[in-house]
N, C-alpha and C positions, 0 to 999 in steps of 0.2 A: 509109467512115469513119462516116456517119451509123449503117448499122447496125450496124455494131459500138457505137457508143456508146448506141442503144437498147436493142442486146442486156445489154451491162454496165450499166447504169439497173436492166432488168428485172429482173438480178440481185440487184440491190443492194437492191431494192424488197423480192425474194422472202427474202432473207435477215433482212432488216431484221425480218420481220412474225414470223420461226421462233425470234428470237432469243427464250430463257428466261428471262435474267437481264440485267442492266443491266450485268454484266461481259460477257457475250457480244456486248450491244448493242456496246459498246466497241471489241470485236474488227473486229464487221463495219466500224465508222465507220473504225476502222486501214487494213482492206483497203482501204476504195472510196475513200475519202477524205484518207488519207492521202497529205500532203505530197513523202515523200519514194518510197513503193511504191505508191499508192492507184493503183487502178484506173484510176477518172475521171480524176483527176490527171496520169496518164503520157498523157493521149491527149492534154494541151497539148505534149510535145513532138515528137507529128506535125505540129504548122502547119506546119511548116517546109517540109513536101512538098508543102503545098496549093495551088493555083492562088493567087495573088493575090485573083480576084475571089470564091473561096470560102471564106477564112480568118476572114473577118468573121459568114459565117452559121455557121460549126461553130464559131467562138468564142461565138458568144450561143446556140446549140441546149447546149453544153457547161455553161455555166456556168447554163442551164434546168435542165438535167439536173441539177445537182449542187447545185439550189435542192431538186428534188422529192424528191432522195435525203434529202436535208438534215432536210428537212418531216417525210419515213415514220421516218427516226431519230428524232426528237423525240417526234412523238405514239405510237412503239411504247416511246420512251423514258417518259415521264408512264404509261402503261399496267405497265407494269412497275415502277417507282417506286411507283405507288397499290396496288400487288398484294405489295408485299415491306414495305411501311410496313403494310398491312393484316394481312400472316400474323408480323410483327416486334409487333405489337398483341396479336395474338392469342395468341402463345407468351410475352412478356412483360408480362403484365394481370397486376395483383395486388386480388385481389379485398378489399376494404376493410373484407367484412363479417364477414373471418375470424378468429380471435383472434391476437392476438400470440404471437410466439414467446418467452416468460417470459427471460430471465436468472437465471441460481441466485443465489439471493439469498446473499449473505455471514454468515458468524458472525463472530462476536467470539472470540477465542484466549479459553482456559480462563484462562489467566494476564490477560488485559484484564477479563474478567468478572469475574474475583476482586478487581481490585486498584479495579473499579468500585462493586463489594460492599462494600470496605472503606470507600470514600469517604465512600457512603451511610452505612453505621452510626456512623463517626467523625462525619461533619456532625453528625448527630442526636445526640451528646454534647456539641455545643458544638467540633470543632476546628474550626480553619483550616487548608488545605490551601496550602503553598508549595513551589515545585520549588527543587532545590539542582544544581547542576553534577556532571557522573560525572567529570572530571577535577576531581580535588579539591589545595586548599593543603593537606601537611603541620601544618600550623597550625592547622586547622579539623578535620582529620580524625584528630588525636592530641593535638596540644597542647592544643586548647578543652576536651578530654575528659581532662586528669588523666593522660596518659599522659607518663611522663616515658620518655626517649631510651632509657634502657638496662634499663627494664621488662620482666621476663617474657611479657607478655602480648601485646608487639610481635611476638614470634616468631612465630607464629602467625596476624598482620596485615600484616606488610612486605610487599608484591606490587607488581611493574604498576608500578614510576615511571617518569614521562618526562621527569623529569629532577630534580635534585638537591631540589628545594621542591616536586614536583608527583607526585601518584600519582592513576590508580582506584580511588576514593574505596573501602573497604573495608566501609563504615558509612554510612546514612543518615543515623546519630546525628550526622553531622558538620553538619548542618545547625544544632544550637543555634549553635555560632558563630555564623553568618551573622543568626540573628535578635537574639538579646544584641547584638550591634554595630550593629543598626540602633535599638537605645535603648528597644523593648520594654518597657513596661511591666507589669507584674502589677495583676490578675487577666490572664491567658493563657492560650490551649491550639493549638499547631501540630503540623501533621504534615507528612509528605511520602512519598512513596512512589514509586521507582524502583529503578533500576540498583543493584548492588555486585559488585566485582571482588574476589576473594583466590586465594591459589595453594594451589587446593583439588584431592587427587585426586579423579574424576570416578568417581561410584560411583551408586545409586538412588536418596540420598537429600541427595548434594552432587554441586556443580559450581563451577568457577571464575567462573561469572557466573550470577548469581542475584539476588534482587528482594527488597526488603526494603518496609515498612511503619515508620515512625519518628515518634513523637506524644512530647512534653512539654508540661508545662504548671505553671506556677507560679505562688501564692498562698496566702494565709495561713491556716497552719494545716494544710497538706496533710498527708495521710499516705499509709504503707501501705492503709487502708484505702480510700482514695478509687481506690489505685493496683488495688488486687484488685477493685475495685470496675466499674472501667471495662474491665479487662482481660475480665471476667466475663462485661460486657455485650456488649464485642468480640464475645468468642467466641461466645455464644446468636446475637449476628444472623448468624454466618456459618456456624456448625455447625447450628443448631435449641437450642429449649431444652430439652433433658437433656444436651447435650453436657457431659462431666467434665473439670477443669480443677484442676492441680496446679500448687503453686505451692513452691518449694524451695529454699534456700539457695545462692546462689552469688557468683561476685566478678568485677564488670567496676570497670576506675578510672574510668568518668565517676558509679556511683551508689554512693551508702551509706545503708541496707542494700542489697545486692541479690539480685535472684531469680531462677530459670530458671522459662521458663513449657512449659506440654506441656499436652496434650488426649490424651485416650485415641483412639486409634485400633488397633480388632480388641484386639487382644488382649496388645497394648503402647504404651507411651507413647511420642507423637512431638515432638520439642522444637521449638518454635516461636519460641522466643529468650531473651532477658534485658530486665530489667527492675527499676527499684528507684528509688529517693528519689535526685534530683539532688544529686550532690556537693557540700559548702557550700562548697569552692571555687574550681565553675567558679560559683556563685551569688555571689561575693565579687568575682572579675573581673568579672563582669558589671556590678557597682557594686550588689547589692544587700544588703539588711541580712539577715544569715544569723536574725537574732535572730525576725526577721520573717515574715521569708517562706523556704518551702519549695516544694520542687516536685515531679516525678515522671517517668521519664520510660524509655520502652520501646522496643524494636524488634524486630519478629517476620519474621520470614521467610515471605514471599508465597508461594513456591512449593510449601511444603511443604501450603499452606491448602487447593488442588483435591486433593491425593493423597489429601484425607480429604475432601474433599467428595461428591468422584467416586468415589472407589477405588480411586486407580491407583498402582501400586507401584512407578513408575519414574517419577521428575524428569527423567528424559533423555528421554523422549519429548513433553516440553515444546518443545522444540528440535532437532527431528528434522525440522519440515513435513513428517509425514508425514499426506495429505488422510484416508487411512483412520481414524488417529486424529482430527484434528481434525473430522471431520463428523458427530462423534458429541456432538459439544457446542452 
């Protein structure tokens, strides 16, 4: 029995030292020392065969033994632990002194730079800039604006309700409501600029969702001229100064007179929207003295403003994401 249990020791010793990996180590501690198959382990249930007076000395030789195997595990175990923590070092070292790996930096959409552009040169005339709701009141979005129920000019704007008092707003113009009601006084100049929904076929140069630009402003004495005036200046900061600008008879019911505005782009004219002297009686609702005061009051169409910036001949490529298009801006 003794040599057998030195011979399996020796083994366990010889294995212990060949092990490579701390998973190997693992194996051999299963073999020799394991509980239920180990090696060492099975020779406890030889006692039973053993004299009396020798069960006491292969009991303590046994459990020497399974102290030394114990030992050679350990320190061949920290040997290989220090060797996989050193080569686990050495394949994942990041060296600190080397540059970063950049992130592509982001644009801003053609339609955010434009509508940023616009901000700019309207501040610098004096407006203020207030957001209005894309789900708009009926009320604000036709009635504040002179449009009676059964107007021609409805046709053409009915779209989008979500229910009997409520649509996407078709107009930014619907925004005067919203400031006349909160008591607004003259000298004034607001704008806003976002969303509008109408049930437009989808073609180059429309789409059923599209961005509008909307500035009024009211005090004494305004005119046309102040109106072509700042229209003017619009345009110069967003086109350059030779940009051409035409201005032409037309009829919306919030203004009177009114005008269609357009800029030459190539080698026809693109219409940018309507504009004209505030009706005197959405200025009458509002509580003011028509005798008094007058005002002005426009809204251009955002979209069409990069087609003539950039030169792009399709509005639907605005709302495409497509990265080839947009990484050119």
């Amino acid at each position: 029995m003794t040599e057998e249990l030195n011979a399996i020791e020796a083994e366990a010793v010889a294995a212990a030292q060949k092990a490579a990996t701390t998973r190997d180590l693992d194996e051999v501690n299963n073999e020799y020392l394991g509980r239920k198959a180990g090696h060492l382990t099975g020779l406890l249930r030889n006692l039973g065969s053993l004299p009396p007076d020798q069960k006491p000395l292969f009991g303590k030789a046994l459990n020497e033994a399974k102290d030394r195997v114990t030992a050679a595990l350990q320190a061949r175990r920290e040997d290989l632990q220090a060797a996989e923590r050193a080569e686990r070092e050495r394949t994942e070292a990041i060296d600190v002194t080397l540059p970063g790996r950049a992130r592509p930096a982001g644009r801003l959409h053609p339609l955010t730079r434009t509508m940023d552009d616009i901000k700019a040169v309207m501040t610098g005339l004096g407006f203020v800039f207030v957001d209005g709701p894309d789900v708009e009141g009926y009320k604000y979005n036709f009635d504040w604006l002179n449009f009676p129920p059964d107007h021609p000019a409805m046709d053409e704007q009915d779209s989008f309700y979500t229910d009997a008092d409520h649509l996407l707003r078709t107009q930014t113009t619907a925004l005067q409501g919203h400031v006349f009601e909160t008591g607004a006084r003259p000298p004034f100049r607001f704008a806003t600029v976002g969303r509008c929904f109408r049930n437009e076929d989808v073609d180059a140069t429309h789409s059923h969702t599209f961005h509008q630009v909307d500035g009024f402003g009211v005090d004494e004495g305004v005119s046309l001229a102040d109106l072509k005036g700042v229209l003017a200046e619009i345009a110069r900061g967003l086109f350059g100064p030779d940009v051409t600008v035409r201005f032409r008879p037309d009829f919306f019911p919030f203004v009177e007179p009114g005008v269609e505005v357009a800029v030459k782009w190539g080698d026809r004219w693109l219409e940018l929207g309507g504009a004209g002297l505030i009706h005197p009686n959405i200025l009458r609702r509002a509580g003011l003295d028509t005798e008094l005061y007058t005002g002005f009051a426009f809204g251009l169409g955002v979209d069409r403003m990069p087609m003539l910036r950039y030169g792009i001949d399709d509005l639907r490529l605005f709302l495409d994401n497509d990265l080839r298009f947009l990484q050119q801006f």
